[in-house]
C-alpha positions in Angstrom: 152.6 -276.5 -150.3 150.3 -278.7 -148.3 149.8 -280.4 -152.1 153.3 -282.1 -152.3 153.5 -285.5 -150.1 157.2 -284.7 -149.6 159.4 -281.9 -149.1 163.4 -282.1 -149.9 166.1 -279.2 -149.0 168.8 -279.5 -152.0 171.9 -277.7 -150.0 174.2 -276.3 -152.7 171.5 -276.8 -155.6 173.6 -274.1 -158.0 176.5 -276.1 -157.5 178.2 -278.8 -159.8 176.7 -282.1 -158.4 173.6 -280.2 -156.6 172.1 -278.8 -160.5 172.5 -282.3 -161.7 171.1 -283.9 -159.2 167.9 -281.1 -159.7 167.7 -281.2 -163.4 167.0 -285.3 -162.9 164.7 -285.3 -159.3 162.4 -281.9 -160.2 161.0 -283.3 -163.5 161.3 -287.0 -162.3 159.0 -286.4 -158.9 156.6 -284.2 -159.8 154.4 -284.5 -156.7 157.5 -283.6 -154.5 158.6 -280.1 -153.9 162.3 -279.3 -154.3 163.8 -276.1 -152.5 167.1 -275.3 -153.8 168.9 -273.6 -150.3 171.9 -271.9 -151.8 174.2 -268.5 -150.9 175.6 -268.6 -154.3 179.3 -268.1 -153.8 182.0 -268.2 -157.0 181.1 -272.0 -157.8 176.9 -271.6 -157.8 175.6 -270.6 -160.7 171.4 -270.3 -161.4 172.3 -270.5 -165.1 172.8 -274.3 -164.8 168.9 -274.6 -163.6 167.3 -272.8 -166.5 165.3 -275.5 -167.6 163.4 -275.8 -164.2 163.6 -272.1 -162.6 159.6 -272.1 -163.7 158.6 -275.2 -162.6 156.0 -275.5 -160.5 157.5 -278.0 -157.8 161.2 -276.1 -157.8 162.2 -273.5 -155.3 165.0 -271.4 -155.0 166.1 -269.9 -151.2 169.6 -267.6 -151.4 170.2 -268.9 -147.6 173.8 -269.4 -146.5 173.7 -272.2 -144.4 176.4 -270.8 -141.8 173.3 -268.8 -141.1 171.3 -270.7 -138.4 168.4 -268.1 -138.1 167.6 -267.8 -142.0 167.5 -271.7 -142.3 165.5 -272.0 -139.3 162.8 -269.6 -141.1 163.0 -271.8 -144.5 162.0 -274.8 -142.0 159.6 -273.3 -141.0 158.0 -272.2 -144.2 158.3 -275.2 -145.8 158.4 -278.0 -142.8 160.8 -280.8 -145.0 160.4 -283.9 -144.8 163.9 -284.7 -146.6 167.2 -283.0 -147.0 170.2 -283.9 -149.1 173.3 -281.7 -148.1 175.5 -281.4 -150.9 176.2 -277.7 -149.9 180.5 -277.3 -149.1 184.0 -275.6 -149.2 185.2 -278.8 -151.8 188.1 -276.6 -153.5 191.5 -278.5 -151.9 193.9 -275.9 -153.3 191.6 -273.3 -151.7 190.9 -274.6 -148.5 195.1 -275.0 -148.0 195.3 -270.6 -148.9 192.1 -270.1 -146.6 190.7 -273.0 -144.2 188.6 -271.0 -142.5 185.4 -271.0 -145.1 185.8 -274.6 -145.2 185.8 -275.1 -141.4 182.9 -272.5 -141.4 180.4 -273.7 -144.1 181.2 -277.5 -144.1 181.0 -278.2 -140.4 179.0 -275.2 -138.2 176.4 -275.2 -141.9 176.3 -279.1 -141.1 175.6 -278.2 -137.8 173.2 -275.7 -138.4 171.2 -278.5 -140.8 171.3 -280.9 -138.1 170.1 -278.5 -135.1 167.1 -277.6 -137.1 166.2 -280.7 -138.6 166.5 -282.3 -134.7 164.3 -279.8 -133.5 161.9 -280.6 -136.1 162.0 -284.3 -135.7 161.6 -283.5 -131.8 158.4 -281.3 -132.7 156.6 -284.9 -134.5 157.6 -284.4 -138.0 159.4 -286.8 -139.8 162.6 -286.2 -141.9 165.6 -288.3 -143.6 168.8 -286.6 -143.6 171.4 -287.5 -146.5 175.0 -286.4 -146.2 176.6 -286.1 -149.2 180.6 -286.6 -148.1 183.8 -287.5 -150.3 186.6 -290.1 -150.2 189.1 -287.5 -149.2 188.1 -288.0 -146.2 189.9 -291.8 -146.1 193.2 -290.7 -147.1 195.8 -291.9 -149.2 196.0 -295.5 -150.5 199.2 -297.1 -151.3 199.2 -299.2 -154.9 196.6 -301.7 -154.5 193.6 -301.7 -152.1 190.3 -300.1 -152.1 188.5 -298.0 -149.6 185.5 -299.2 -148.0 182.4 -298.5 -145.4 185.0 -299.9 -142.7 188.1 -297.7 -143.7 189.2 -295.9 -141.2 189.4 -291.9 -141.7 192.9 -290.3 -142.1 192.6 -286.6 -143.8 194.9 -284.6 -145.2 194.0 -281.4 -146.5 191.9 -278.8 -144.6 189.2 -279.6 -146.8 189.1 -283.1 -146.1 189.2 -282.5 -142.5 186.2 -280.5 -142.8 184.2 -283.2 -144.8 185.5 -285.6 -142.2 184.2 -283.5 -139.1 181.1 -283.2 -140.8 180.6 -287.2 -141.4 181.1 -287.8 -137.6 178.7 -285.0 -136.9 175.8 -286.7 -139.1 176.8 -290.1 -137.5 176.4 -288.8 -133.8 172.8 -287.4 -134.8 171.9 -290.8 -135.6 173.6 -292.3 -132.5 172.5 -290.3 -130.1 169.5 -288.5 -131.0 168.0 -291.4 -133.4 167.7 -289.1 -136.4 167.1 -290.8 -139.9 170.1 -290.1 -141.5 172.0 -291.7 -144.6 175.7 -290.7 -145.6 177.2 -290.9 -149.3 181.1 -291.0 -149.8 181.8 -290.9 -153.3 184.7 -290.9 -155.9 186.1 -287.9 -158.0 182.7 -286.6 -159.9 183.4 -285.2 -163.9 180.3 -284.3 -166.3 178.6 -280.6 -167.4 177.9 -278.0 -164.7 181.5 -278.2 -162.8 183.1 -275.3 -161.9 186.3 -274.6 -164.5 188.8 -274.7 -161.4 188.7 -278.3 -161.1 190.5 -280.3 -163.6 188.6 -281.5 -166.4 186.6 -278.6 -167.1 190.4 -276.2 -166.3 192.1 -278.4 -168.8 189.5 -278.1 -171.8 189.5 -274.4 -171.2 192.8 -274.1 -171.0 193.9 -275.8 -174.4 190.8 -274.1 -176.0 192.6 -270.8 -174.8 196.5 -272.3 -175.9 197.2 -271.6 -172.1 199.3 -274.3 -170.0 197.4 -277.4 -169.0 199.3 -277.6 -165.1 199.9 -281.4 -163.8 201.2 -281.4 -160.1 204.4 -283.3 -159.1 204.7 -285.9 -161.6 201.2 -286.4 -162.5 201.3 -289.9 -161.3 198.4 -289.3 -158.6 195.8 -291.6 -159.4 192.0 -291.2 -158.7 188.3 -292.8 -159.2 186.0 -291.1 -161.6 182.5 -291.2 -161.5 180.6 -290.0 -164.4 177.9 -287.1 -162.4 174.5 -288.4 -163.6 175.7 -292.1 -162.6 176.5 -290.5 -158.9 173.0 -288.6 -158.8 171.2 -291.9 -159.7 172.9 -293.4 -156.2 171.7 -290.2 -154.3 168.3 -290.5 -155.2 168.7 -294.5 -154.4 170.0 -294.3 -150.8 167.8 -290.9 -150.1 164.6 -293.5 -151.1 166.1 -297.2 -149.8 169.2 -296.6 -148.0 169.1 -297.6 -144.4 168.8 -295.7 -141.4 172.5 -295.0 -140.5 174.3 -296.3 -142.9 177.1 -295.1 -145.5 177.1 -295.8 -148.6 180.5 -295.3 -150.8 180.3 -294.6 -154.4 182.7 -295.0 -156.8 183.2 -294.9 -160.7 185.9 -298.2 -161.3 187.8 -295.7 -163.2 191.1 -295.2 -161.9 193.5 -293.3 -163.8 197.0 -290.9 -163.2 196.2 -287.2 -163.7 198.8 -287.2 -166.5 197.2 -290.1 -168.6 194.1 -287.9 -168.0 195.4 -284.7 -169.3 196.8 -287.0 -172.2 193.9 -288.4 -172.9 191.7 -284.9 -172.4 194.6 -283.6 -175.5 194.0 -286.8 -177.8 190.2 -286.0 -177.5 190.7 -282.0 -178.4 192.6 -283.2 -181.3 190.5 -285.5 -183.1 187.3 -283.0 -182.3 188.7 -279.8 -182.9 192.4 -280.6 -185.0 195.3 -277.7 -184.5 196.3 -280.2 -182.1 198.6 -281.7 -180.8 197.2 -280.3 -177.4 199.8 -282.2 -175.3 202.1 -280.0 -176.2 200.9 -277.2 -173.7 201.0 -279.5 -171.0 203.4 -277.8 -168.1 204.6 -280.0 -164.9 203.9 -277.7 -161.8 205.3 -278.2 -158.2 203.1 -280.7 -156.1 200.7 -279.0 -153.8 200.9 -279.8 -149.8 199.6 -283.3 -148.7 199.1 -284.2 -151.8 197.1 -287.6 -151.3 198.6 -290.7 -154.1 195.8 -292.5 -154.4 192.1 -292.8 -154.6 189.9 -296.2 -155.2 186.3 -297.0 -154.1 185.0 -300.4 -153.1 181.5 -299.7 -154.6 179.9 -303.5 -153.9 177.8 -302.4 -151.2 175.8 -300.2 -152.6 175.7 -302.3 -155.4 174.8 -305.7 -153.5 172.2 -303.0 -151.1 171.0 -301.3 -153.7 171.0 -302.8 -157.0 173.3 -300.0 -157.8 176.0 -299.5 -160.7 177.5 -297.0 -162.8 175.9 -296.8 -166.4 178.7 -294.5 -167.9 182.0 -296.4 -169.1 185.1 -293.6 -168.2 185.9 -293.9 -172.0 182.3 -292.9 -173.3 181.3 -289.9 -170.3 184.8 -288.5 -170.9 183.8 -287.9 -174.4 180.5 -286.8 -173.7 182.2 -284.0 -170.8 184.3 -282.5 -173.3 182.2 -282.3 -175.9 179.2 -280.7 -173.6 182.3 -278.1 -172.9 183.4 -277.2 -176.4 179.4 -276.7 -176.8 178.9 -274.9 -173.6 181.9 -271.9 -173.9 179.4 -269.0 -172.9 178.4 -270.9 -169.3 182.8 -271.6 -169.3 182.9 -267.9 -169.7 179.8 -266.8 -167.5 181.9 -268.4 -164.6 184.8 -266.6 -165.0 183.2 -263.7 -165.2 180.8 -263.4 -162.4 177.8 -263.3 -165.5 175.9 -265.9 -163.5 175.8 -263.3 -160.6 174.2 -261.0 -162.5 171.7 -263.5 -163.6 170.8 -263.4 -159.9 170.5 -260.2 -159.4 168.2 -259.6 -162.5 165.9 -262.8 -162.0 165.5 -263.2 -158.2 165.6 -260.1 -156.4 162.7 -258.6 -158.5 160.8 -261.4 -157.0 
């Protein structure tokens, strides 16, 4: 390994943002070594990194990172000089049934990171940490306004809690132990690879399948959408040029309700697949607790810092999303039926 100049942990690699962000860096860097550190729970899947798995400068590591001792041994077999934590608990509706994997794997795995990457730091070895965090974490805006670097945090779901705790945790390592860190907060994220649970990807499936397409409360909660290869592109930016102890938020300049979402998810499914109209199977459902209204990113900084802007117009990576779906129903299916696991089992543990 003594071959590659630079060595970056990719925390939750399987997962929706984490196999994006490896399907663009592996083949883009290839005199950097990327481990992949995932435990592979229901929303990481290996089938998403099929194009790589062989490649020479890829790595996969089934480490759960609420385990200290098995990430202390992948630091010390591969000494990195980078790591870029996307690994969490991100499921809101989940983390309000069962908070306790959210507390455990976003803030005592952050902690775990952070130990091991002091200690390492400490021993004379360089190494930039980037935090990959949400806007959930700001709260709820009211109509107009935008959240910024500055906004103070107010969460209001379990999971956003967690991500919160875990922002302030990467931010004290910085203050008071000097290490290199960068955090991301970044918008709602759509594209291929994201777990069906979440609403794009549940909605395609659903009308595919003639099942109800659920909207909470009146479907007039608005948020930011950032196409996922446009947010990978700012990861790799701030992980290269972003400065020592600085966030960074990211956001998509797409605002839009959930229900003119759904709507516009239906008129898509009709003109691509007919037997429409799809909106018919949409079903208003009753709001889920601390429900936030509003979500909008102030994305100048990064753009003013870094040079920085989305390439994807919402109107054109909607498209793209549910037509990489409709072509993609086997890897719909694979996660709904634990296939993916298998694929594990049969690929990695004869290794």
């Amino acid at each position: 390994m003594s071959e590659y100049k630079e060595r970056i942990i990719i925390t939750g690699g399987a997962g929706f943002i984490g196999s994006n962000l490896l399907l663009n860096l592996v083949p883009t860097y290839r005199d950097r070594l990327f481990i992949n550190v995932d435990c592979l729970t229901y929303a990481g899947n290996l089938l998403n990194l099929k194009d790589i798995e062989n490649t020479d400068n890829y790595r996969f590591e089934h480490i759960d990172i609420r385990n200290y001792e098995s990430l202390a041994e992948c630091f010390r077999k591969y000494k990195p000089t980078g790591i870029i934590h996307l690994a969490a608990e991100s499921h809101v509706d989940r983390s309000i049934t069962g908070p306790a994997a959210f507390i455990e794997t976003n803030i005592i795995g952050t902690f775990n990171l952070l130990e091991l990457s002091r200690k390492q730091v400490e021993s004379g070895d360089n190494l930039r940490f980037h935090h990959v965090s949400t806007d959930e974490v700001f709260g709820s805006l009211g109509d107009t306004g935008f959240f910024t670097e500055d906004t103070p945090y107010s969460p209001n779901s379990p999971y956003s809690a967690s991500k919160a705790a875990s922002d302030h945790l990467v931010r004290s390592y910085h203050k008071t132990y000097g290490l290199d860190v960068v955090t991301t907060n970044c918008s709602n994220n759509y594209g291929p690879y994201q777990f069906p649970e979440k609403l794009i990807p549940l909605m395609i499936r659903n009308a595919r399948a003639e099942l109800p397409l659920p909207v909470y409360g009146d479907g007039q909660h608005v948020r930011d959408w950032l196409y996922v290869e446009d947010h990978c592109r700012a990861i790799d930016l701030v992980f290269h040029r972003g400065k020592s102890g600085e966030t960074y938020n990211i956001g998509g300049h797409n605002e839009i309700t959930n229900i003119e979402l759904v709507r516009l998810i239906c008129r898509i499914l009709d003109d691509l697949l007919g037997g429409g109209p799809y909106e018919r199977l949409i079903t208003f459902v009753k709001d889920r607790p601390g429900h936030d209204r509003r979500y909008a990113i102030d994305a100048s900084y990064i753009e003013h810092q870094l040079g920085w802007v989305p390439q994807h117009t919402f109107d054109n990576g909607i498209r793209k999303t549910v037509q990489w779906y409709l072509d993609h129903e086997d890897w719909l299916e694979s996660c709904i039926s634990g296939q993916y696991l298998k694929y594990y089992e049969e690929m990695y543990d004869k290794r």
